[in-house]
C-alpha positions as CSV (number, residue, x, y, z in Angstrom):
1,X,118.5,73.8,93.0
2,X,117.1,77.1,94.2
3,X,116.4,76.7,98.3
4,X,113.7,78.4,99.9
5,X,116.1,80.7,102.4
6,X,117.5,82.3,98.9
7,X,113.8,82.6,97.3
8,X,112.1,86.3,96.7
9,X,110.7,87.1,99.7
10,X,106.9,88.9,99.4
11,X,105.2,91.6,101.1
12,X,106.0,95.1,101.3
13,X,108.3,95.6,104.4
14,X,111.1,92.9,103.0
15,X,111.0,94.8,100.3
16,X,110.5,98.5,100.9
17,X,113.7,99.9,100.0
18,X,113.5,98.6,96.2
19,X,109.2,99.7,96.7
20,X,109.8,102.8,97.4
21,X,113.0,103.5,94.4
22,X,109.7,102.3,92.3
23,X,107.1,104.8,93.8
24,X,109.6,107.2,92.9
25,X,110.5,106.2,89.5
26,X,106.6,106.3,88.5
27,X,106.4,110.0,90.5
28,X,108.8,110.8,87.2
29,X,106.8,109.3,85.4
30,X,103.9,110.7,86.5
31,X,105.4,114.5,86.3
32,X,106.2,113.7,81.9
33,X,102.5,113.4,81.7
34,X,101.9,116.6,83.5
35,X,103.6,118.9,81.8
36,X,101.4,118.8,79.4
37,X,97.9,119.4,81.2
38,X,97.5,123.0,81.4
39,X,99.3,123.9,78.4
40,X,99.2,121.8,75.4
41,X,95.2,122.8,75.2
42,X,96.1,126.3,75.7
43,X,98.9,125.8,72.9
44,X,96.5,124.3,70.3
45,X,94.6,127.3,70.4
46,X,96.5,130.2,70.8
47,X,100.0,129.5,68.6
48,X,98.7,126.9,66.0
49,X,95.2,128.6,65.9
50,X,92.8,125.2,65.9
51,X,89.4,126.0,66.4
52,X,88.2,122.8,66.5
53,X,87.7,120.6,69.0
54,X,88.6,117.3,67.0
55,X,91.3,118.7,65.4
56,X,93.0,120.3,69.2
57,X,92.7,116.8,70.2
58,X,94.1,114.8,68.0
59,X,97.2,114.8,70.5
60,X,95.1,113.0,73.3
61,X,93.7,110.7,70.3
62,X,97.4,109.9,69.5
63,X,98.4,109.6,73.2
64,X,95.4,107.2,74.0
65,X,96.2,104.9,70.9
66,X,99.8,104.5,71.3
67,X,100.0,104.3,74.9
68,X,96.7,101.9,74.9
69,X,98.7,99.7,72.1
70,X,101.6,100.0,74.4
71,X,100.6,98.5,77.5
72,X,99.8,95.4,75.9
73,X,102.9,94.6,74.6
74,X,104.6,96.0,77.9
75,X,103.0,93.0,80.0
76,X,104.1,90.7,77.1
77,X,107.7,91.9,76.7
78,X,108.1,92.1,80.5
79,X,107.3,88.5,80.6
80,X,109.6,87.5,78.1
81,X,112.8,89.8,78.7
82,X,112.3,91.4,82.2
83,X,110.5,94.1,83.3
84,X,113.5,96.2,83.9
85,X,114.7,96.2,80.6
86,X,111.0,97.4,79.3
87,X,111.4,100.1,82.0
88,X,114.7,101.5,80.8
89,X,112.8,101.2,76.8
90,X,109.9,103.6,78.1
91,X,112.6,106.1,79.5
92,X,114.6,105.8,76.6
93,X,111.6,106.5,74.2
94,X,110.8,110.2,76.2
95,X,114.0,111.6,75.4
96,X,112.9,113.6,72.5
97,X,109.4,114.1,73.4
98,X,110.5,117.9,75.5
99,X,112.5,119.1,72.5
100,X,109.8,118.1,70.0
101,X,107.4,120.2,72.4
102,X,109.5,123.1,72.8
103,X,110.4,123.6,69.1
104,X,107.5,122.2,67.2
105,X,106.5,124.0,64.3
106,X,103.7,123.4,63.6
107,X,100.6,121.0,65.5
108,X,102.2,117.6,63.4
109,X,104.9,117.5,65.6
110,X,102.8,118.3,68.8
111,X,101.1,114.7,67.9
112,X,104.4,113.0,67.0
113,X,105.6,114.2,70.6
114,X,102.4,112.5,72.1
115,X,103.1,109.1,70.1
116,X,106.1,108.9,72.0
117,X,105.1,110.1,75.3
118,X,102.4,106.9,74.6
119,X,105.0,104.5,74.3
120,X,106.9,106.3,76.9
121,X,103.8,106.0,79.5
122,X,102.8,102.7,78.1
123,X,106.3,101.1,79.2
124,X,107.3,102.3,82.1
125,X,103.7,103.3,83.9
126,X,103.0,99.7,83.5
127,X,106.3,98.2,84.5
128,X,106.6,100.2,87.7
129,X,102.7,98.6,88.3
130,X,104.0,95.1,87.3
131,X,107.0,95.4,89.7
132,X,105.0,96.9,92.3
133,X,102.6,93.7,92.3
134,X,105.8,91.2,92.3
135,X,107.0,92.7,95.1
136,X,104.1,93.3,97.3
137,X,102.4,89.9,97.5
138,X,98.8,89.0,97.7
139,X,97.6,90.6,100.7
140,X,98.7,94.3,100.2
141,X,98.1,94.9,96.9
142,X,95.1,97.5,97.2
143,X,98.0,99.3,99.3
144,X,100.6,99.2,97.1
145,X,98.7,100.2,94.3
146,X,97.2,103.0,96.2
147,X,100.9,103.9,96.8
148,X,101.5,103.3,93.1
149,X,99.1,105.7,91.2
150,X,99.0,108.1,94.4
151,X,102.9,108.7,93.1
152,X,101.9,109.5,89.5
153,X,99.1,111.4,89.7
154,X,100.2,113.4,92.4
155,X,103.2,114.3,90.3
156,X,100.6,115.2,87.7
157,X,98.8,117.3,89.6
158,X,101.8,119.3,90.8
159,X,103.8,119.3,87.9
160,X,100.3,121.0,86.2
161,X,100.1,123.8,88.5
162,X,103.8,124.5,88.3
163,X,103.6,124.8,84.2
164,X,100.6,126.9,84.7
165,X,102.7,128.9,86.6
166,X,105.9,128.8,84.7
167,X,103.4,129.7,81.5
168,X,101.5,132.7,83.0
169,X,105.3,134.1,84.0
170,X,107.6,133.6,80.7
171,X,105.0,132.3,78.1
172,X,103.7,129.2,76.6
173,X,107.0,127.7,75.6
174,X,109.8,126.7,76.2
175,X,110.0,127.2,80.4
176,X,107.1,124.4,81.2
177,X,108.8,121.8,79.0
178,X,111.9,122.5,81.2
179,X,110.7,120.3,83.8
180,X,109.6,117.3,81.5
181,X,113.2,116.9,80.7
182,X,114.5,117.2,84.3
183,X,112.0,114.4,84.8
184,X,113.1,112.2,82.2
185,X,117.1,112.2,82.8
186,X,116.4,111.9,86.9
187,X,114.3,108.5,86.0
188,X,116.1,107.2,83.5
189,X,119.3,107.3,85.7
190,X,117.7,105.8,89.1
191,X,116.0,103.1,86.9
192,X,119.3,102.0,84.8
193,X,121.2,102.1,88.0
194,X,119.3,101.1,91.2
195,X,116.2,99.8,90.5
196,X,116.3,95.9,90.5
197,X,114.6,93.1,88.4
198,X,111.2,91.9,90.0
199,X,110.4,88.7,87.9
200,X,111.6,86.6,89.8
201,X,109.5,87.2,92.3
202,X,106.3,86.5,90.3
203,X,108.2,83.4,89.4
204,X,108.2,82.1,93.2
205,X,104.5,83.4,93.8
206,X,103.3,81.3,90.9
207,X,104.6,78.2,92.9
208,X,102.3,78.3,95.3
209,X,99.2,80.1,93.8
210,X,96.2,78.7,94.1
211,X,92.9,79.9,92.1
212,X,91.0,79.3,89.1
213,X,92.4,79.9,85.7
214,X,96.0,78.6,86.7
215,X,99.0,78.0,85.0
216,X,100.1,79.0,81.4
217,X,97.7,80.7,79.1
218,X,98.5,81.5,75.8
219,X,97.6,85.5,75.2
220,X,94.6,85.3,73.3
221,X,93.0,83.3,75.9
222,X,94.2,85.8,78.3
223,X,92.8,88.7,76.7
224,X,89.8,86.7,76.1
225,X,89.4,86.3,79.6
226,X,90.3,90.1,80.5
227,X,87.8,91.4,78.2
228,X,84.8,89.9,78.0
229,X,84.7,86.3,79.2
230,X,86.0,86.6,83.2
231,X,83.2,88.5,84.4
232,X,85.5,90.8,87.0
233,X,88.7,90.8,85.1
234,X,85.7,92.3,82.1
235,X,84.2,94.5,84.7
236,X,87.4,96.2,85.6
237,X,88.4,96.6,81.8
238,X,85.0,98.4,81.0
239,X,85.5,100.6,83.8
240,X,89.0,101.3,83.4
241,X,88.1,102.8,79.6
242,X,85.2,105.1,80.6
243,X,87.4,106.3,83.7
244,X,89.7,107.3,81.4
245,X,87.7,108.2,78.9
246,X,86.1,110.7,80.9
247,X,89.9,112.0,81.9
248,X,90.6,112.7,78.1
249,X,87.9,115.1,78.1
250,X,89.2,116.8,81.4
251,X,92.7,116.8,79.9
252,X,91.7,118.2,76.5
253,X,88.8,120.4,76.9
254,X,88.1,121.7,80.2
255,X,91.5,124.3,80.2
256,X,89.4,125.6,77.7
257,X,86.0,125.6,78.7
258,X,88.1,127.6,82.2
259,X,89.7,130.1,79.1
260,X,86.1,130.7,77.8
261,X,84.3,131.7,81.2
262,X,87.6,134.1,81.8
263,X,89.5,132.3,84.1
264,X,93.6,133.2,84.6
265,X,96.3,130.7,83.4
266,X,96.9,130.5,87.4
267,X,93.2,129.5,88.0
268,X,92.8,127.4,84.8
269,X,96.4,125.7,86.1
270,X,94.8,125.3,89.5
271,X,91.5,123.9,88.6
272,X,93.8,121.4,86.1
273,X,95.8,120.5,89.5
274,X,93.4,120.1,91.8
275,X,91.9,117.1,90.2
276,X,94.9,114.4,90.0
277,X,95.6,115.9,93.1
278,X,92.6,114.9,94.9
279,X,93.1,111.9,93.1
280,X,96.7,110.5,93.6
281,X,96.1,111.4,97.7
282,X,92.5,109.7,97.4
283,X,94.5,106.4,96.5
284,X,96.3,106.5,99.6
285,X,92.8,105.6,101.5
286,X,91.3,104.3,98.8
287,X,93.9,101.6,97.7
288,X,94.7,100.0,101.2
289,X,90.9,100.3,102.3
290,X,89.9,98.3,99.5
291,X,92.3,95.4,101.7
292,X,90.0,95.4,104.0
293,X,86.5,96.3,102.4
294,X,86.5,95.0,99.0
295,X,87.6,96.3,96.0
296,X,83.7,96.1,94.0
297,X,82.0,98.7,96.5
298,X,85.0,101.2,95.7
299,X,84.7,100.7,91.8
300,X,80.7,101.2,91.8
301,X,80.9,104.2,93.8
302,X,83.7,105.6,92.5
303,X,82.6,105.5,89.1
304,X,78.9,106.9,89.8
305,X,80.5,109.6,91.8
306,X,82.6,110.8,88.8
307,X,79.2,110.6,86.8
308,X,77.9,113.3,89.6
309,X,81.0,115.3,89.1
310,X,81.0,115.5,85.1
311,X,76.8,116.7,85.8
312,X,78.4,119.7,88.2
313,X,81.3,120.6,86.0
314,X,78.5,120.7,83.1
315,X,76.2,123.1,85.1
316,X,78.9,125.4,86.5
317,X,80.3,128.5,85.5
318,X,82.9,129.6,87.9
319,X,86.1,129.2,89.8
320,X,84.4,127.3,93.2
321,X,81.7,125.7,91.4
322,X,84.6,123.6,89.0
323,X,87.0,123.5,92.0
324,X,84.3,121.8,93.8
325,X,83.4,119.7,91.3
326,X,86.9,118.7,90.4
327,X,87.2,117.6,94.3
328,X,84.4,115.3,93.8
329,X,85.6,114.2,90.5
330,X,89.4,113.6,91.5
331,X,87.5,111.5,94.8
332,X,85.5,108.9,92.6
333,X,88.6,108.5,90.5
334,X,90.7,107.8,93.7
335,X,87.8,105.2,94.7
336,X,88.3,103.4,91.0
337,X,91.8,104.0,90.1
338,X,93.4,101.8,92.8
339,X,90.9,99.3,93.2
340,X,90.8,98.2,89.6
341,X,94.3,97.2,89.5
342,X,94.6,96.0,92.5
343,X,91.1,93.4,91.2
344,X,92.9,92.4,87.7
345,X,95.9,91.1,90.1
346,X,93.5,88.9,92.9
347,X,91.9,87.3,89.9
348,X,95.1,86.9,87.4
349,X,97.6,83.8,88.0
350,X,101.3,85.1,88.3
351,X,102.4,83.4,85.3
352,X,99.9,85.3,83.0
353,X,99.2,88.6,85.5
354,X,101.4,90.8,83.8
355,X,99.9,90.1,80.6
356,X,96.7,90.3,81.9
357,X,97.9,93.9,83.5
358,X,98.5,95.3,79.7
359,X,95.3,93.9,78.5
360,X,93.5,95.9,81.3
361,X,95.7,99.0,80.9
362,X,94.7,98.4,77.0
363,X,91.4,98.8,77.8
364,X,91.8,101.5,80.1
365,X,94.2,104.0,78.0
366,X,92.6,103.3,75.4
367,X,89.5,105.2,76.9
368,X,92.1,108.7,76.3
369,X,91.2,107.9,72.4
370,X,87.9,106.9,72.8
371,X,87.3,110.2,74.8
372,X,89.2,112.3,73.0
373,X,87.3,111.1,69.6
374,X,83.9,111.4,70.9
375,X,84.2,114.3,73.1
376,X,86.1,116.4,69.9
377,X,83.2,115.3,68.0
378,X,80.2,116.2,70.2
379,X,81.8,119.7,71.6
380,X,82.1,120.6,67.9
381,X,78.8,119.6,67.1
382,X,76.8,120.9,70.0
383,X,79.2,122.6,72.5
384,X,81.7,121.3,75.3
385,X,78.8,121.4,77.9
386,X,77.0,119.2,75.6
387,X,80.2,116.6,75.6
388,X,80.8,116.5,79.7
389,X,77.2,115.6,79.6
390,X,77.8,112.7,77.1
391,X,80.7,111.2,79.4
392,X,79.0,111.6,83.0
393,X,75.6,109.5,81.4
394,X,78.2,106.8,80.0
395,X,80.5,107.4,83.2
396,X,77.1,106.4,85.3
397,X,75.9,103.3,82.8
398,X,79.8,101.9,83.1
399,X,79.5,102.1,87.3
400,X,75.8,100.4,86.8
401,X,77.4,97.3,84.8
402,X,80.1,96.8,87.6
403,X,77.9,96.7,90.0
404,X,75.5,94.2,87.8
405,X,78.0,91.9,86.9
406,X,80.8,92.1,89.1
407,X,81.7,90.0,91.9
408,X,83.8,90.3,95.2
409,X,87.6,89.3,94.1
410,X,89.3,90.0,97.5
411,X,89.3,86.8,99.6
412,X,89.7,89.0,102.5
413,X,86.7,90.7,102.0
């Protein structure tokens, strides 16, 4: 019989050696993703010659899919086997993804490379969140996840400048790709040999959870509940896929609407940066502030302010105007990001909150599709102007529906 002095202990100080390994190990994560930000756009158009927006996308479209797809079964699996062992799968997965990049061919194997760097994203992105949440107990978690997604996107942002750079110096390909694979072998060896299994620590909170919805649920009932019959588990999933949506169309198109107006491959890299980077340090305010404030206030703002962003980037047409706007945008993205997550787990029972996790991150990835789609689609039809329009108005109707049905889910608060 398992004693209480030999229980996982919660909270983020008892555990802060094994938190921070994990903030790391997502940092790496993080960096895979960014290595493609300023260049794969650029790539599309100038060695494989695709002169239409849907067609330059389809990568993102193949990213969102797979790594939407993904982070459902991640919760799932992590449940079931451990959430290490789906960690070391997602590192696993990337392996080929830099080589693919470097030596692709032609634009088929650019979108194979992103179906893997979906799976890759989807498994361990979504474990290192899962583990995070185990470890840090229910008071903290607007901090931890602040911590969490300030990591990754802050790895983003640098590892986008530093490919712009790399690209603007010795081409295109192969140099950016360089770092990907750095990346890659540096987390797949700290998370096969230090980082530590976390479900156990879920196990103990569930014993003495209270709240509605508790105990086992079977996973339709939990992604019933996440998506449209728990009104803020809903809420967050709604918001989580136009926040993202609206990210596809900053990853995919606006390199090139910077290439269009004559910007450098340093300036396009720095506008392409300075977004997650305003972002990922955002969280660090954002995340833990939510503690104390409430995590609805952030989401409704957040997302309203990215609506005002997309409007500026639409009506600008140089180098402060977008590095102002991107400030603004990275800012309401910092309000959401954080806060969202950090909602799914107050309202989610341990024994089903990793599930419940995926279905979110479902939702919310799968917004890179859905933007990716509909912005290919409007920019060829009527421009890319045209397109950031389309995502600010839907950006602004998904932070109006928050705030409509929404509730408060921090007890604190």
């Amino acid at each position: 019989m398992t004693t209480t002095s030999s229980a996982p202990r919660l909270g983020l100080g008892v555990n802060a050696a094994q938190f921070t390994l994990l903030v790391v190990v997502n940092a790496l994560v993080g960096g895979v993703l960014g290595s493609e930000r300023t260049v794969l756009p650029l790539l599309a158009e100038r060695e494989f010659g695709l002169t239409a927006y849907t067609a330059a996308l389809t990568y993102i479209l193949a990213f969102g899919a797979t790594k939407a797809a993904t982070n459902f079964f991640a919760g799932t699996l992590s449940d079931r086997y451990g959430r290490k062992r789906v960690l070391l799968a997602g590192w696993l997965v990337a392996i080929p993804i830099p080589a693919m990049l470097i030596w692709a061919p032609n634009w088929g194997w650019i979108v194979a490379a992103n179906v893997l760097l979906g799976v890759n994203q989807g498994l361990a992105w979504s474990t290192t969140v899962i583990m995070k949440i185990d470890l840090a107990g229910p008071h903290r978690r607007g901090l931890a996840m602040g911590l969490n997604e300030a990591a990754g996107y802050l790895a983003v942002a640098a590892t986008a400048m530093a490919t712009g750079a790399l690209a603007a110096q010795f081409g295109l390909r192969p140099a950016p790709f360089l770092l990907a694979a750095a990346y890659i072998a540096l987390g797949l060896g700290l998370s096969a040999v230090l980082v530590r299994e976390t479900r156990g620590h879920a196990r103990h909170e569930a014993t003495t959870h209270t709240g509605s919805h508790a105990g086992e649920l079977s996973t339709g009932q939990v992604f019933a509940l996440a998506s449209w019959r728990e009104p803020a588990l809903a809420s967050a999933s709604q918001a989580g896929m136009v926040n993202n949506l609206n990210d596809g169309l900053a990853w995919g198109l606006f390199p090139v609407l910077f290439a269009t107006a004559g910007l450098s491959l340093t300036q396009i890299g720095a506008l392409a940066a300075l977004y997650p980077a305003v972002w990922g340090l955002g969280q660090l305010a954002t995340g833990p502030a939510s503690d104390r404030y409430g995590r609805k206030p952030f989401i409704v703002a957040g997302m309203l302010l990215q609506a005002a962003a997309l409007a500026l980037i639409a009506l600008a047409d140089d180098f402060t105007a977008w590095a102002a706007a991107a400030v603004l945008l990275g800012a309401g993205t910092a309000a959401v990001y954080p806060t969202l997550l950090a909602a799914i787990s107050d309202v989610a029972h341990p024994t089903w909150r990793a599930r419940a996790v995926g279905i979110y991150r479902l939702w919310r990835d799968g917004g890179f599709a859905v933007g990716a789609l509909l912005a290919g689609i409007v920019a060829d039809l009527a421009g890319i102007r045209a397109a950031v329009w389309v995502v600010a108005a839907l950006t602004a109707a998904s932070g109006l529906l928050a705030w409509a049905r929404m509730y408060e889910t921090h007890a604190r608060a």
